[in-house]
N, C-alpha and C positions, 0 to 999 in steps of 0.2 A: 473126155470120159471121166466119172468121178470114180475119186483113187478110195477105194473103201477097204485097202488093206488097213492092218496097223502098222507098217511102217509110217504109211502115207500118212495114217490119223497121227501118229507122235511127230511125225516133221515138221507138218501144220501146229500140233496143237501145244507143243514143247512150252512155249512162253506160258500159256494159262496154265501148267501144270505148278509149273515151277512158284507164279504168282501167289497160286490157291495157295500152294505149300508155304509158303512164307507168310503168306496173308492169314491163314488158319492159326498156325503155327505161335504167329503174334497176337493170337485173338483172346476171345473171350470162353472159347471150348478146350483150349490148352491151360492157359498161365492161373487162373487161381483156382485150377484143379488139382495142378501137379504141386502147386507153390505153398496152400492153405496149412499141410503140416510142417514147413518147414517154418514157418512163422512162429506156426502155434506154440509152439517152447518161449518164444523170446518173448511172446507179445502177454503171455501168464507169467511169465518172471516182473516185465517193466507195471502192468497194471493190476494185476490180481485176478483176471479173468478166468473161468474156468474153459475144460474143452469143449464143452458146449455150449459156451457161450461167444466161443471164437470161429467153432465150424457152423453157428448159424450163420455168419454173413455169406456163408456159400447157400444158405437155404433160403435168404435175402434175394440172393441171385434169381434162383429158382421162381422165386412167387415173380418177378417184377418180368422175365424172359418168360413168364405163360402168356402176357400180352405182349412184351417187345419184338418175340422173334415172330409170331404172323405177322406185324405189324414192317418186319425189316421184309420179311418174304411180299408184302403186298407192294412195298415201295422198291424192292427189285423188279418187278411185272410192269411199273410204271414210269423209271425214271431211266432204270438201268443199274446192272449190280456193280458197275465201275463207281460210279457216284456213293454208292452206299456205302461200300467198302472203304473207301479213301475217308469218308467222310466220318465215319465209324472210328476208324483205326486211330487218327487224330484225338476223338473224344473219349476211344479206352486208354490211351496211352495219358494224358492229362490227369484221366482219375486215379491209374495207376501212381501217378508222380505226385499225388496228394495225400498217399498214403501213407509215405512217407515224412509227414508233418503231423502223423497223429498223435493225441492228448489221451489223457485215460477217460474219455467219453465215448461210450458204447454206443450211444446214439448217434455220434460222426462217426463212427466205425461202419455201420448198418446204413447211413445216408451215402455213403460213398461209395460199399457196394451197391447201393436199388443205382446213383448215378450212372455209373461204370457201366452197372448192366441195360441199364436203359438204354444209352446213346452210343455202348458197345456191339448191341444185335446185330448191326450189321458186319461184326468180325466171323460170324457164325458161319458152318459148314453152308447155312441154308443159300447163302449168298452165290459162295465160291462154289458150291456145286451144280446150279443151277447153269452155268456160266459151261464148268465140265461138260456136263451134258449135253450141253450143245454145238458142243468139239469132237465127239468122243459116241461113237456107236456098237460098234465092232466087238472093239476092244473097251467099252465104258466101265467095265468093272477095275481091270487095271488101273487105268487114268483116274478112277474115282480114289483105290486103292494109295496110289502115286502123291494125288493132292491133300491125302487125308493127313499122309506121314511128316507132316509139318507138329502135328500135337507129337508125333512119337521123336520126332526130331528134337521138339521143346524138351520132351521129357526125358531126354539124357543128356541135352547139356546143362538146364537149369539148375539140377541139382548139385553138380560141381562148381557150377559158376556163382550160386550161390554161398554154398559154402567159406568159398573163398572172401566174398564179398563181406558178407556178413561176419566174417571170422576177425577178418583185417577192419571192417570200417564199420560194422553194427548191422543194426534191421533193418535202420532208416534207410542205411545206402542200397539194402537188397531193395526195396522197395522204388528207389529211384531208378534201380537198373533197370528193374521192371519196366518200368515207365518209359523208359528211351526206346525199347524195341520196338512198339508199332510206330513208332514214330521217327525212326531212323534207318529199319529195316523193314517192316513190311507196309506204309506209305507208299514210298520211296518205288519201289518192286510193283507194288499197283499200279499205280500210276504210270508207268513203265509199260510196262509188260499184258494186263490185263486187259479182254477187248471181248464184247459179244461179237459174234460172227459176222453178223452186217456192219463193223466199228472195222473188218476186217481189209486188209488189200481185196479188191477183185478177182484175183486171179486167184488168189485162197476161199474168199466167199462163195466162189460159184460151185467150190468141191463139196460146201457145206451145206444142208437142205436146211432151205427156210421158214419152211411150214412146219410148223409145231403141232404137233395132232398128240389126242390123248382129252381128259374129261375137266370138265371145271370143277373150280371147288368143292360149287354146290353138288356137280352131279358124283363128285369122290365121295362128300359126307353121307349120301344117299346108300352107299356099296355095304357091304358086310363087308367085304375085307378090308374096307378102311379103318373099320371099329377092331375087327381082330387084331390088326398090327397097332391099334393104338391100346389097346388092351395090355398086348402082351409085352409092351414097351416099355412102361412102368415099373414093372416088377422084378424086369432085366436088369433096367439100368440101376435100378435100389441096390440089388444084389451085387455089381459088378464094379459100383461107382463109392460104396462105401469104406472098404479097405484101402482107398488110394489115398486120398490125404491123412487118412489116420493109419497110416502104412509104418511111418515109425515110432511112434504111439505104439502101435501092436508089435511091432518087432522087440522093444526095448520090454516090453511086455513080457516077451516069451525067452529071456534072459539074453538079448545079444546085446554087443556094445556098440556105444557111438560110431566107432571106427568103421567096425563091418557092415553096419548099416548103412553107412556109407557110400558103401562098394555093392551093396544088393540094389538101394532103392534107383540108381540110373534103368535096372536091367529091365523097369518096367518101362520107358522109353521105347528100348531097344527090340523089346519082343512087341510092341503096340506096331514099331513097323514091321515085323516082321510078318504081324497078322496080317495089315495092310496088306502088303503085296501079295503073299499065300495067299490070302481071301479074294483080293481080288480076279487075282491068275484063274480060283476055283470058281466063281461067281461067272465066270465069261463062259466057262466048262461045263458046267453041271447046274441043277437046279438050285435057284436062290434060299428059298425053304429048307432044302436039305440041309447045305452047307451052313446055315445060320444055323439049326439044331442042332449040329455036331459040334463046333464052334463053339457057340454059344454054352453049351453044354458042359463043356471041359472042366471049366473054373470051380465047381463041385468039389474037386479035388482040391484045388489050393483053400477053399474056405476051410475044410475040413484040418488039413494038413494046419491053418493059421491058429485053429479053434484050438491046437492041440494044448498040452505043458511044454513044457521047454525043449524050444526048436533050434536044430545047427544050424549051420550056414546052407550046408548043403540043398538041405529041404525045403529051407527059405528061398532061395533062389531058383527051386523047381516050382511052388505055388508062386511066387513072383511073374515069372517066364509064363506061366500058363494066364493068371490075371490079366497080365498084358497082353498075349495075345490073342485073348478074343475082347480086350477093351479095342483093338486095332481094327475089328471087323465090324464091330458092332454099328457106328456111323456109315460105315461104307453099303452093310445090307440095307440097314432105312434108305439111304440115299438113292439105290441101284432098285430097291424093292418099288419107290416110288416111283421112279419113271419107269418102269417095268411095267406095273398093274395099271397105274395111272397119268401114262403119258409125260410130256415136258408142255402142254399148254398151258394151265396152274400150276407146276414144280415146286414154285418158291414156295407159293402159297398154301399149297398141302402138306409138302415138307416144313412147312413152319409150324404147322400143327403138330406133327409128330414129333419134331424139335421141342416142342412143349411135353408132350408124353412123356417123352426121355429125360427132358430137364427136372421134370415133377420127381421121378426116381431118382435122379443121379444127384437133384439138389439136397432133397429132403433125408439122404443117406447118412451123408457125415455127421448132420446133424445127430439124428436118430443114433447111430454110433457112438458119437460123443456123449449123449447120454446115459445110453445104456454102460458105456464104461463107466461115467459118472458113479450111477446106482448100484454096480455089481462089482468096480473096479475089475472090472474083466472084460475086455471084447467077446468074448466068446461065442454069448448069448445071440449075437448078431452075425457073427460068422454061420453060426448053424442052421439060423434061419434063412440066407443066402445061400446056404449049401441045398437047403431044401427046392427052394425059388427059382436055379439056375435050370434044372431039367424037364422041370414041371412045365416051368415059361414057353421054356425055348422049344417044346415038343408044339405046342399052337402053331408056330407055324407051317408044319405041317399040313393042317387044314388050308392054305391059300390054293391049291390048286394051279392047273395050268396058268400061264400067262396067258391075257387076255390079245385078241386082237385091238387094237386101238387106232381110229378112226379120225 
């Protein structure tokens, strides 16, 4: 008889949770989103660089992950997400470890992000969730929740471990640190641990249903609701992805010091899982739509509160906690949205679409921010319009309606 509790689903599926989480975690959707401002101080001292000229290699990322992540999402349908991921993690952890030999040429600055991101796509959620998905039913919001909190896991230790690193041995060696982790930690944990269901023992496979039902690519891009979630993805992640690398940039902004900055900017880690799990726990409960416009929602508040004049600790660390936890949820709804409305038969492959939606926002943010501090020496301008964006957005999806049957 198949075990379709959740116990039975986490007993079986414990290894791929743990995988994604470390494999994510070590990717390409974690480490130079959380890492881009802590560089940014060092790397405008050693070359003259400005901030906008240091938060475009994150919007570098962005243009070059509109074609890598369909392209990583098509070559998991084909080969297998074990392969991808192993083989991925290898080729971000090398670019990472080159970064660490940089000259004041902005052109090998900007080639080594487009490398990274290219032969990094397959570190991407699209990968390791596709994989979830097909462990994980019941309870799929949790599990998706569970594997996601490897970026929130990055993001509270990176910034300590950083610190130190960089404190004691310079940028080059934060940059080398970088570089060891997908390639001594989440390799390593793949390889291991990671397995599609048929890759699985028998006596676990057979608990698992083999049939993949749900629409092809083509027949997703044909839906309205594939356009509305790709619509309203955009404008979210714009909004939600720009305060984080120029997270202390704006704080040093709003008169706080190096020290407490410090001690705030982990706490976005910390609440990213926090949303995770919430979100997910909610997501298994109640409608996906809802819970992503409430969520989704929040962060209103911390723009507002960030846009302000001179901010304490206290407040900083309430618009912090709120950023980050609906940064926590944000991946897990696309994730759980997509096999929801449209199946696990294309997953990668749709999902890698919408992976591009969100990258297009969340790359072109920093940048955008970095400019506009450029030209107004002030973030502000950009917090307000991300205050505006966050409730506007997030009320669309409202309109997806019931869950569809899927065939």
């Amino acid at each position: 008889m198949t075990d379709l509790t959740g116990e039975g689903e986490f007993r079986r599926g414990w290894h791929i949770l743990l995988a994604s989480m470390l494999g994510i975690g070590c990717g390409l959707a974690a480490m130079p989103f959380y890492t881009a401002g802590v560089f940014a101080p060092h790397l405008a001292r050693e070359f003259g660089w400005s901030m906008g000229e240091i938060m475009a290699g994150l919007t570098i990322t962005t243009v070059v992950v509109v074609a890598a992540a369909p392209a990583a999402g098509i070559l998991c349908e084909r080969i297998g997400t074990r392969a991808v991921a192993s083989a991925s993690l290898v080729c971000f952890g090398l670019a990472y470890l080159s970064l660490a030999t940089l000259d004041n040429s902005l052109p090998r600055f900007y080639a080594t992000w487009a490398i990274g991101a290219t032969l990094g796509a397959g570190t991407l959620p699209i990968t390791f969730t596709r994989t979830v998905n097909r462990w994980f039913d019941k309870h799929r919001g949790l599990a998706l929740g569970l594997a996601m909190t490897g970026t929130g896991l990055f993001g509270i230790t990176c910034k300590p471990l950083l610190a130190w690193v960089i404190g004691d041995y310079g940028w080059r060696a934060g940059y080398f640190t970088l570089g060891l982790l997908p390639l001594v930690i989440g390799l390593p944990i793949t390889l291991l641990l990671f397995r599609e269901p048929q890759e699985a023992k028998p006596t676990v496979d057979a608990q698992i249903p083999s049939t993949l039902t749900g629409l092809t690519r083509g027949e997703a891009v044909r839906q309205w609701r594939f356009w509305l979630i790709a619509a309203i993805l955009v404008p979210i992640s714009f909004a939600l992805a720009g305060a984080v690398p120029n997270l202390e940039p704006i704080l040093l902004d709003r008169g706080l010091d190096q020290a407490t900055i410090l001690t705030l900017t982990p706490l976005i880690g910390l609440a990213s899982i926090c949303g995770r799990l919430v979100g997910g726990w909610l997501l298994d409960r109640f409608w996906a739509p809802g819970v992503a416009f409430v969520l989704l929602g929040m962060p209103t508040i911390s723009c507002l509160i960030l846009a302000g004049g001179q901010l304490d600790p206290a407040m900083a660390r309430f618009a912090i906690l709120l950023i980050g936890f609906a940064l926590g949820i944000e991946y897990d709804v696309v994730a759980y949205l997509t096999s929801r409305y449209f199946g696990l038969r294309s997953y990668a492959a749709i999902y890698g679409i919408f992976y591009v939606c969100f990258s297009t926002g969340a790359g072109f943010a920093p940048l955008a921010f970095g400019l506009i501090r450029d030209h107004f020496q002030d973030f502000a301008p950009a917090l307000q319009v991300s205050a505006a964006l966050l409730p506007l957005c997030a009320a669309g999806f409202l309109f997806l309606g019931k869950y569809p049957k899927l065939s």
